[in-house]
PyMOL Python script that loads the backbone (N, CA, C, O; Angstrom):
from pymol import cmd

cmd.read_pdbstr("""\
ATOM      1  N   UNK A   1     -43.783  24.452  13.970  1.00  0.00           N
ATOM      2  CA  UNK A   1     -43.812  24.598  15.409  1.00  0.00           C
ATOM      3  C   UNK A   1     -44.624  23.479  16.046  1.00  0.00           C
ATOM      4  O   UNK A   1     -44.072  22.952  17.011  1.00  0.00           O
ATOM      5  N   UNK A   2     -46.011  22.933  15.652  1.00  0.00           N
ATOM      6  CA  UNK A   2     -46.627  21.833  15.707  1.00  0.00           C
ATOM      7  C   UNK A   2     -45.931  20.386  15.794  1.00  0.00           C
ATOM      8  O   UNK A   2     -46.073  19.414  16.536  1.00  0.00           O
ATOM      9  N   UNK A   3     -45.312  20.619  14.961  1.00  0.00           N
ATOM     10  CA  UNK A   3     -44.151  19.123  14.796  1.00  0.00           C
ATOM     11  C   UNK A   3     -43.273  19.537  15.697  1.00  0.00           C
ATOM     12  O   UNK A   3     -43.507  18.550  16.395  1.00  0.00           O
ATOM     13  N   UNK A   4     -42.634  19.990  16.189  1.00  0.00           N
ATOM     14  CA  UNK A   4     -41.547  19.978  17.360  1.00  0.00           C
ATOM     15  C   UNK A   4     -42.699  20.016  18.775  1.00  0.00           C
ATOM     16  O   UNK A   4     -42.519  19.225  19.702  1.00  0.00           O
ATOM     17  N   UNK A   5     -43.450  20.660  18.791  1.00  0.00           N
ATOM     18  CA  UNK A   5     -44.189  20.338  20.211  1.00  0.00           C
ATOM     19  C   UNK A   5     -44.622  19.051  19.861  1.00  0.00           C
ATOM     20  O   UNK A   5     -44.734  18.606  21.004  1.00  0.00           O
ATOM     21  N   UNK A   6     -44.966  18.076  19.096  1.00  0.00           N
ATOM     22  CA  UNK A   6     -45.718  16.889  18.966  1.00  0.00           C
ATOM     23  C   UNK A   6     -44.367  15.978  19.321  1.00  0.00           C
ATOM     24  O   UNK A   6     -44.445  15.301  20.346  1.00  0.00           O
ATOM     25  N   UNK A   7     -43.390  15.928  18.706  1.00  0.00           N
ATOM     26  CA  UNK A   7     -41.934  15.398  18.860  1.00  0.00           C
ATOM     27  C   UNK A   7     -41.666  15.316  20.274  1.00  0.00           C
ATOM     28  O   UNK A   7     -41.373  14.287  20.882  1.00  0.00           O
ATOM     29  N   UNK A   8     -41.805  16.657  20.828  1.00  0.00           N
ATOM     30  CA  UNK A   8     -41.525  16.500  22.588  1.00  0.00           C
ATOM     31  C   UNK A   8     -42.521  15.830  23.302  1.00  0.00           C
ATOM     32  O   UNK A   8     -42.264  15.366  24.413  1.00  0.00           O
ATOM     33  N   UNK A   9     -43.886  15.701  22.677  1.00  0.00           N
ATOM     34  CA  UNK A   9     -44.598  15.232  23.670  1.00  0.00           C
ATOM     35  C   UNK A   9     -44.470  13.772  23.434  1.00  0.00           C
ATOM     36  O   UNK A   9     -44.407  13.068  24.442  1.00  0.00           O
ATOM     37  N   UNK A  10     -44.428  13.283  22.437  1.00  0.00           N
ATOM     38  CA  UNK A  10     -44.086  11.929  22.002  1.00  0.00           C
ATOM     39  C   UNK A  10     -42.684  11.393  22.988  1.00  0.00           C
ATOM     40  O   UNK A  10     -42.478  10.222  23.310  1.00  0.00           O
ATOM     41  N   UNK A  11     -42.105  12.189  23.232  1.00  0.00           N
ATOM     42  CA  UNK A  11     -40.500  11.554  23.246  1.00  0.00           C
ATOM     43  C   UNK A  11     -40.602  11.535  25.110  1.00  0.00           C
ATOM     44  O   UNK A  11     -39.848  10.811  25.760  1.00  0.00           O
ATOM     45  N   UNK A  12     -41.693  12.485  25.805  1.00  0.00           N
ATOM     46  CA  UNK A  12     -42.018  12.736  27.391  1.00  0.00           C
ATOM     47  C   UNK A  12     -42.830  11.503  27.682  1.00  0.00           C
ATOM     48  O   UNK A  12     -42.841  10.979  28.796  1.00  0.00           O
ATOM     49  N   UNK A  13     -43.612  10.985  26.494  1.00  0.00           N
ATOM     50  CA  UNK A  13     -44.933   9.950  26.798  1.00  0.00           C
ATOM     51  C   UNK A  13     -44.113   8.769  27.315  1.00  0.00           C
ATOM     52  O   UNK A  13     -44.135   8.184  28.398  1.00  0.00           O
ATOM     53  N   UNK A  14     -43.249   8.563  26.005  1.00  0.00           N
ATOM     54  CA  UNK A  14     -42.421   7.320  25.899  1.00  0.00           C
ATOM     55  C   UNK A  14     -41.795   6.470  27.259  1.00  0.00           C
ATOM     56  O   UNK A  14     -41.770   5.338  27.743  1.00  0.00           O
ATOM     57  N   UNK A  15     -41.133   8.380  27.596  1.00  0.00           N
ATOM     58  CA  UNK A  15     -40.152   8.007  28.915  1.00  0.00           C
ATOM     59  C   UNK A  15     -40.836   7.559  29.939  1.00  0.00           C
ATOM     60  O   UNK A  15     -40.169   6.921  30.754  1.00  0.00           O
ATOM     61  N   UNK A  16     -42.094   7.704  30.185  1.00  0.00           N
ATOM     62  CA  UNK A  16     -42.904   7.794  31.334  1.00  0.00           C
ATOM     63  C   UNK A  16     -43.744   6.791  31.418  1.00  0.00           C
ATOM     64  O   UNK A  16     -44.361   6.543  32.455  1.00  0.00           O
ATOM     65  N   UNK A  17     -43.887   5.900  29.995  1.00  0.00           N
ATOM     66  CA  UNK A  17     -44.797   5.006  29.969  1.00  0.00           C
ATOM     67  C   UNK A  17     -43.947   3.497  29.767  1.00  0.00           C
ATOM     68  O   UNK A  17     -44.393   2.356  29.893  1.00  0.00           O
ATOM     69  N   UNK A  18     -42.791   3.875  29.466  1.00  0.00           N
ATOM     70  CA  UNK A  18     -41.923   2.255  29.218  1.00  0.00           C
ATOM     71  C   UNK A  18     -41.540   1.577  30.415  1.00  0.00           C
ATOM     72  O   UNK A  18     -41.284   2.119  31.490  1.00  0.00           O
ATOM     73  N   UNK A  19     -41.515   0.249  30.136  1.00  0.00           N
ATOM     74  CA  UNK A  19     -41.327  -0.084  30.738  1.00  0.00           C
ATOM     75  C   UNK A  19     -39.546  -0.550  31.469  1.00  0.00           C
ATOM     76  O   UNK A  19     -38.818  -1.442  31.032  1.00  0.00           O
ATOM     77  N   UNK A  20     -39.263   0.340  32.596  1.00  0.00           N
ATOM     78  CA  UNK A  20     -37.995   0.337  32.916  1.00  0.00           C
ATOM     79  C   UNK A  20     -37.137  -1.254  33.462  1.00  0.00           C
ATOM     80  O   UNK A  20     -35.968  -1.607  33.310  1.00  0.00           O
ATOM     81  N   UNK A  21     -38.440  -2.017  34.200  1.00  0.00           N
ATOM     82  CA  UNK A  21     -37.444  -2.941  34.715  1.00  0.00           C
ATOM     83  C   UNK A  21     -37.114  -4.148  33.275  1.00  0.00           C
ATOM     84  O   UNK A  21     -36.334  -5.060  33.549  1.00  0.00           O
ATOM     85  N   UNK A  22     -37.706  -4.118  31.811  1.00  0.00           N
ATOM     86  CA  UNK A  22     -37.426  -4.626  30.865  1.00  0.00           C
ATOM     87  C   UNK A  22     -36.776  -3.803  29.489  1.00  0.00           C
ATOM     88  O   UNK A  22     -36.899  -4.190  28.327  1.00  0.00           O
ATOM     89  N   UNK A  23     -36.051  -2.566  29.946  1.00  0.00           N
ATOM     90  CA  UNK A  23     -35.920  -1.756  29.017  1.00  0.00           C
ATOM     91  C   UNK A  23     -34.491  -2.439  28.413  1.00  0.00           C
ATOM     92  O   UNK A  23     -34.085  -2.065  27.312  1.00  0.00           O
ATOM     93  N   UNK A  24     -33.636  -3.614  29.303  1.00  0.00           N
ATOM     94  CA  UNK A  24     -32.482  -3.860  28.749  1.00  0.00           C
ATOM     95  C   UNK A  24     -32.453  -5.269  27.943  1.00  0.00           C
ATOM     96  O   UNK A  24     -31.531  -5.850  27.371  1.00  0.00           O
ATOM     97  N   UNK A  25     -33.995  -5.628  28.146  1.00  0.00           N
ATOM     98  CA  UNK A  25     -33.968  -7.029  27.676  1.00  0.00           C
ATOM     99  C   UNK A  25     -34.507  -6.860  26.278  1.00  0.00           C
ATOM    100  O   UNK A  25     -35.063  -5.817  25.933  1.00  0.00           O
ATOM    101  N   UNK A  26     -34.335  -7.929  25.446  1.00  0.00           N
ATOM    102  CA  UNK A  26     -34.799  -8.302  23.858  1.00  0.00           C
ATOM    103  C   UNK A  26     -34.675  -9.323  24.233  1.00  0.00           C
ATOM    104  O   UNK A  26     -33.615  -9.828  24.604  1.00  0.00           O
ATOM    105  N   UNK A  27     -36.569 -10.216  24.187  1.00  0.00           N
ATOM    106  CA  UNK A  27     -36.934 -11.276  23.893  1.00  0.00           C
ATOM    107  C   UNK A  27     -36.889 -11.822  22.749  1.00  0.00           C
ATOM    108  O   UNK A  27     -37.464 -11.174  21.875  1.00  0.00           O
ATOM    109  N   UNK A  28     -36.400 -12.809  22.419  1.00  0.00           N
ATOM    110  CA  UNK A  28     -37.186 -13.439  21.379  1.00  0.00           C
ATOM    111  C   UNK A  28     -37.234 -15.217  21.542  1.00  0.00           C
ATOM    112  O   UNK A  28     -36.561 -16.095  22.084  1.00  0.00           O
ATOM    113  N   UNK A  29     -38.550 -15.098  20.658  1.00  0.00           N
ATOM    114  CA  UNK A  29     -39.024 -16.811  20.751  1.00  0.00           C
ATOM    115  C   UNK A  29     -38.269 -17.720  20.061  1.00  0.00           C
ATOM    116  O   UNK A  29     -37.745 -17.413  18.990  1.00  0.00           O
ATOM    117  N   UNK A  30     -38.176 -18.593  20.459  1.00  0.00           N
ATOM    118  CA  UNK A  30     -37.490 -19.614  19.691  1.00  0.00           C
ATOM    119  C   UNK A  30     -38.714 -21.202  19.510  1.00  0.00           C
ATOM    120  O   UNK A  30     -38.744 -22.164  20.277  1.00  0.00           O
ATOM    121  N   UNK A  31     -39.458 -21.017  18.439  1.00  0.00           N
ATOM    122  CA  UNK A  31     -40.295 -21.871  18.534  1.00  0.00           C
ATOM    123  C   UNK A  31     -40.060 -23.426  18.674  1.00  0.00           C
ATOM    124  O   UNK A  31     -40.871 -24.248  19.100  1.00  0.00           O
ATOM    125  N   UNK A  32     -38.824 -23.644  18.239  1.00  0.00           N
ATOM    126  CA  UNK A  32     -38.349 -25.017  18.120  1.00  0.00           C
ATOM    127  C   UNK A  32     -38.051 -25.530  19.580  1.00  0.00           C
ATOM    128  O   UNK A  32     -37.984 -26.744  19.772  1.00  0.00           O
ATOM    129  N   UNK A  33     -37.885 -24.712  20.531  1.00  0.00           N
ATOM    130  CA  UNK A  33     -38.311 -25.148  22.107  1.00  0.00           C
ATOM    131  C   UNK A  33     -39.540 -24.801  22.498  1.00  0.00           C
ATOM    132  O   UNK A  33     -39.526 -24.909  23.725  1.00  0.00           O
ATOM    133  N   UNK A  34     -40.638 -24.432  22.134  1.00  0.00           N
ATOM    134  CA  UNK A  34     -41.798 -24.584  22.610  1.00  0.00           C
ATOM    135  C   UNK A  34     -42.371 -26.180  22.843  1.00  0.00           C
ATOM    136  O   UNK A  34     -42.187 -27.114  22.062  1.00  0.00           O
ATOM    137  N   UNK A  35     -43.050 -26.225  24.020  1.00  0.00           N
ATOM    138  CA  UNK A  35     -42.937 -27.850  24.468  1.00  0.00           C
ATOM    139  C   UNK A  35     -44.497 -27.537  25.551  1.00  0.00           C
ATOM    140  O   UNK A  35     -45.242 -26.559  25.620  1.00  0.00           O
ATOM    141  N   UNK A  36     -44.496 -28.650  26.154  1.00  0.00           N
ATOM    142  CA  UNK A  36     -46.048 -28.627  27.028  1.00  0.00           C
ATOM    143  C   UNK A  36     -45.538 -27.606  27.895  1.00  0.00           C
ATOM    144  O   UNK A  36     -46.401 -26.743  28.058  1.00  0.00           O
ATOM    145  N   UNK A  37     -44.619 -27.394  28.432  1.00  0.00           N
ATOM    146  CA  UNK A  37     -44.494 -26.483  29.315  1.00  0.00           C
ATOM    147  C   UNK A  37     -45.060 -24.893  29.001  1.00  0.00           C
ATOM    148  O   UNK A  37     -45.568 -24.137  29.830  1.00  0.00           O
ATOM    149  N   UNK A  38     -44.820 -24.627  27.583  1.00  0.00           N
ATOM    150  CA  UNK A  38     -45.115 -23.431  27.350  1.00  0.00           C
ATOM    151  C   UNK A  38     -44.473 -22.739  26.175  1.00  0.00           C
ATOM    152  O   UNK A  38     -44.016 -23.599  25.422  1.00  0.00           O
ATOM    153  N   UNK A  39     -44.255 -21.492  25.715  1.00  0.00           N
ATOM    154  CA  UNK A  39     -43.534 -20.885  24.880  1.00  0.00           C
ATOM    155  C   UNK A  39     -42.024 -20.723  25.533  1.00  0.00           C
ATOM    156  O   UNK A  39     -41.814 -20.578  26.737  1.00  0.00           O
ATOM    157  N   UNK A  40     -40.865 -20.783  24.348  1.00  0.00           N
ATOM    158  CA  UNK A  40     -39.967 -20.827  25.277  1.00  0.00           C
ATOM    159  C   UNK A  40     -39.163 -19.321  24.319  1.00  0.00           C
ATOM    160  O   UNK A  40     -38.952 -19.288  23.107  1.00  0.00           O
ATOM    161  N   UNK A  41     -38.865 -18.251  25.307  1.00  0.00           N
ATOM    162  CA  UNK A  41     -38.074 -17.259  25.570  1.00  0.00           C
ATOM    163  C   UNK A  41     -36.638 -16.992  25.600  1.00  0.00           C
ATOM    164  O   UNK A  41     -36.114 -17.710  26.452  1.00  0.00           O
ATOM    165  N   UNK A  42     -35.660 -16.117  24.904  1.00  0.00           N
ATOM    166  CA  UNK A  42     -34.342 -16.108  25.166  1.00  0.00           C
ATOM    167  C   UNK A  42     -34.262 -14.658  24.785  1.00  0.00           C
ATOM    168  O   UNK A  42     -34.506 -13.968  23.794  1.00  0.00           O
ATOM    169  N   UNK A  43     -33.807 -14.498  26.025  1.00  0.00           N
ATOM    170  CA  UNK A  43     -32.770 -12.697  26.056  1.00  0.00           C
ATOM    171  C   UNK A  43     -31.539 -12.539  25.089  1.00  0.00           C
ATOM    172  O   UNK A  43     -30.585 -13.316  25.133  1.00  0.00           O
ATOM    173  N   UNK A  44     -31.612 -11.603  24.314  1.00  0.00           N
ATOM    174  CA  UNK A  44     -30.422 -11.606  23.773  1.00  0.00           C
ATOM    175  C   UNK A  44     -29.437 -10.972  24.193  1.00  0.00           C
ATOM    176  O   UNK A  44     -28.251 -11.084  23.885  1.00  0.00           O
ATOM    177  N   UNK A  45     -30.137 -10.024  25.193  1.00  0.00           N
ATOM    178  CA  UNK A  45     -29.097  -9.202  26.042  1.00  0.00           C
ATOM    179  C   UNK A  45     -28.366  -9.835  27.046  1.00  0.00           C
ATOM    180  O   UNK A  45     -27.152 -10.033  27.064  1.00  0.00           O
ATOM    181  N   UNK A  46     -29.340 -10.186  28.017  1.00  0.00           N
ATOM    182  CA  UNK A  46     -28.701 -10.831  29.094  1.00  0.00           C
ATOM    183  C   UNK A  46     -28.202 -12.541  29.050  1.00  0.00           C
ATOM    184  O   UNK A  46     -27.373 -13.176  29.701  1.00  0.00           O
ATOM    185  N   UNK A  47     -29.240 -12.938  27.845  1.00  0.00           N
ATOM    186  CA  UNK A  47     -29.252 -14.568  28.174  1.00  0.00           C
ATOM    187  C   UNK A  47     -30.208 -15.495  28.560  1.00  0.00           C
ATOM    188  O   UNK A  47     -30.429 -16.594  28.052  1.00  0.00           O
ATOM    189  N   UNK A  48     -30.875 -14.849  29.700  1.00  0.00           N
ATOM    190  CA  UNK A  48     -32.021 -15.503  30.614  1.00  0.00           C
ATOM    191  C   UNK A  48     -32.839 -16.320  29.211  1.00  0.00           C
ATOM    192  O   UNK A  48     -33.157 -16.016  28.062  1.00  0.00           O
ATOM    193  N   UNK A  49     -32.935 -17.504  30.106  1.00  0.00           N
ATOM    194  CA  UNK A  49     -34.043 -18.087  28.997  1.00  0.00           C
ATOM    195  C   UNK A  49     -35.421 -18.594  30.338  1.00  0.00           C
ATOM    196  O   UNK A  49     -35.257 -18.788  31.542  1.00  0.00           O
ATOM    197  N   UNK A  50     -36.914 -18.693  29.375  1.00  0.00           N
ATOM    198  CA  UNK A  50     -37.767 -18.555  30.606  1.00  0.00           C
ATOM    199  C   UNK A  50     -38.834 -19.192  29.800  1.00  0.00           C
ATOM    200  O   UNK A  50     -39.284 -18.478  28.903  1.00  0.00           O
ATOM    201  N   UNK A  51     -39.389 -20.497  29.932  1.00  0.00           N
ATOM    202  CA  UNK A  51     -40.419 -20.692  29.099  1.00  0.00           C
ATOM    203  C   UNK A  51     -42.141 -20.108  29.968  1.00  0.00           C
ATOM    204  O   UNK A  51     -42.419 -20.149  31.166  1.00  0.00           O
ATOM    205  N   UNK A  52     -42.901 -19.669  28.929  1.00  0.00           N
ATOM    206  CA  UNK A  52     -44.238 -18.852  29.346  1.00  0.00           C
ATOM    207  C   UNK A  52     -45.829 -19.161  29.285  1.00  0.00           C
ATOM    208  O   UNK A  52     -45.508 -20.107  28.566  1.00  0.00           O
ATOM    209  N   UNK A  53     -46.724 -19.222  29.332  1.00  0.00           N
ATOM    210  CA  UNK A  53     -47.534 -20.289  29.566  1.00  0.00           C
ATOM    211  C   UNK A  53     -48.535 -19.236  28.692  1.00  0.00           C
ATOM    212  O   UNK A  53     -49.063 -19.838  27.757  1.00  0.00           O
ATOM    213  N   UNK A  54     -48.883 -17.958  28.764  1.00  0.00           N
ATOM    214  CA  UNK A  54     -49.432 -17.183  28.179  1.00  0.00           C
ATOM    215  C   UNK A  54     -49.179 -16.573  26.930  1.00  0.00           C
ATOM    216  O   UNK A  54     -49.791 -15.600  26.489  1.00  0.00           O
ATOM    217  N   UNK A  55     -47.875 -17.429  26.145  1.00  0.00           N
ATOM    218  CA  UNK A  55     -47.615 -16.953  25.056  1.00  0.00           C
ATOM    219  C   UNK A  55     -46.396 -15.615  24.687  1.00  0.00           C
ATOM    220  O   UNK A  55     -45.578 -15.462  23.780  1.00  0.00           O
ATOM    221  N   UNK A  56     -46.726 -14.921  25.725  1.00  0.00           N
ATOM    222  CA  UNK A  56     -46.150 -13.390  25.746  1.00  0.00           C
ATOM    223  C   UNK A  56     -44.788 -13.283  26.406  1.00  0.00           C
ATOM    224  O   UNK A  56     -44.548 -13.833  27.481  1.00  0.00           O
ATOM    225  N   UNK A  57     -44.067 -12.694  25.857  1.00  0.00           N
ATOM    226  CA  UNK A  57     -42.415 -12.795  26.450  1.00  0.00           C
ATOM    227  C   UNK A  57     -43.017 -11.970  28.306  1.00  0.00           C
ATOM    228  O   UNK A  57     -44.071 -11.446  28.666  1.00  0.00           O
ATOM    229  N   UNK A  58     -41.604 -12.279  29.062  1.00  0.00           N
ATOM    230  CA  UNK A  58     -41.968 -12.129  29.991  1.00  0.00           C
ATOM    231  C   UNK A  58     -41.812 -10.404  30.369  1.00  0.00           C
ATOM    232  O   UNK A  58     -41.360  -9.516  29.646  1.00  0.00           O
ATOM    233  N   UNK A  59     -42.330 -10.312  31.686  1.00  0.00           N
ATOM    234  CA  UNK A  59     -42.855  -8.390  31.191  1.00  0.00           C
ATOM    235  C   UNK A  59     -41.517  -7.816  32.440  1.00  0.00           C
ATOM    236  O   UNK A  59     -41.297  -6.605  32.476  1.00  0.00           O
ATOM    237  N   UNK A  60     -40.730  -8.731  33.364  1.00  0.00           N
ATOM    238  CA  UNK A  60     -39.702  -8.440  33.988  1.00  0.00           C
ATOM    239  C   UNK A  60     -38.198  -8.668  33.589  1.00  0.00           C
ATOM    240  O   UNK A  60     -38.271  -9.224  32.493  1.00  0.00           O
ATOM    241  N   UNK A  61     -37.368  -8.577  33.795  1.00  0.00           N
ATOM    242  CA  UNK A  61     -36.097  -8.732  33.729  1.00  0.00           C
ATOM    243  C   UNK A  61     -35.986 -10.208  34.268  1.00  0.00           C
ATOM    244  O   UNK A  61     -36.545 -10.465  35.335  1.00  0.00           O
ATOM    245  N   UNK A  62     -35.059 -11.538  33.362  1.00  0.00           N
ATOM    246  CA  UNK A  62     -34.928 -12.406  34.232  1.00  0.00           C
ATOM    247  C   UNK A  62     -33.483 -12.731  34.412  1.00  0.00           C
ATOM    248  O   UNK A  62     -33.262 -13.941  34.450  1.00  0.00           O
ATOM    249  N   UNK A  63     -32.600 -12.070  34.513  1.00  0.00           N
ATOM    250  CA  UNK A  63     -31.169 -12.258  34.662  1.00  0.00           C
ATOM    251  C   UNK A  63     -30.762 -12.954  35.176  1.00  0.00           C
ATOM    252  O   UNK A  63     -30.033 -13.890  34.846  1.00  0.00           O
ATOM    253  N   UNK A  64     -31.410 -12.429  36.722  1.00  0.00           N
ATOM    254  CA  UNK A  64     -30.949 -12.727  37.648  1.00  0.00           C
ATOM    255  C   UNK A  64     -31.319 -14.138  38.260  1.00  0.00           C
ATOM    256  O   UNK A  64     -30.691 -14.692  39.163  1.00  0.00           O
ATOM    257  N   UNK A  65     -32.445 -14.629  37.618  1.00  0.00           N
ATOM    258  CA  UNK A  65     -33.263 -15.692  37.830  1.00  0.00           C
ATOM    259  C   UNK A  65     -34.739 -15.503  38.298  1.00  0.00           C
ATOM    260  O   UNK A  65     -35.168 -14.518  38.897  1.00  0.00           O
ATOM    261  N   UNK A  66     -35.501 -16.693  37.897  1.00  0.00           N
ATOM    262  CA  UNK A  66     -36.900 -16.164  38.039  1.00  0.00           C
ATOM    263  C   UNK A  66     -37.067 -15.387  40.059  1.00  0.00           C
ATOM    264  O   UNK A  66     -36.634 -15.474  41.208  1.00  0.00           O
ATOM    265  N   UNK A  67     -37.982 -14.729  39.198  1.00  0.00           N
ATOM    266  CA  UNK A  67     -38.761 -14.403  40.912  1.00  0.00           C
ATOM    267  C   UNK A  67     -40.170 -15.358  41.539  1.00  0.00           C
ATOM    268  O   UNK A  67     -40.637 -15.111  42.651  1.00  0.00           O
TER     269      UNK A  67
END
""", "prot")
cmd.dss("prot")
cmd.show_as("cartoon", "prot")
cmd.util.cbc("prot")
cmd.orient("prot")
């Protein structure tokens, strides 16, 4: 009974804590374009490519083009 209430609360946290406006994107780095500009980024979902200055894929959706 423990494990199914722990299961639901896990699965309520998730929904509530993810992040929605990047839930359709998969970053990944491609180090062989990293350059002075920064780390460079590619969606596999959408495409968007976005190089980053902090290392960290980007935390929005860039489909549509940067904001």
């Amino acid at each position: 009974m423990h494990i199914l209430i722990g299961l639901v609360l896990a699965f309520v946290l998730i929904a509530i804590f993810s992040n929605r406006k990047t839930r359709g994107c998969r970053w990944r780095a491609d180090r062989r374009r990293n350059g002075a500009a920064g780390d460079f980024y590619m969606c596999v979902a959408c495409g968007a490519e976005v190089f980053t200055t902090d290392g960290a894929p980007p935390k929005i959706c860039l489909k549509d083009g940067p904001r």
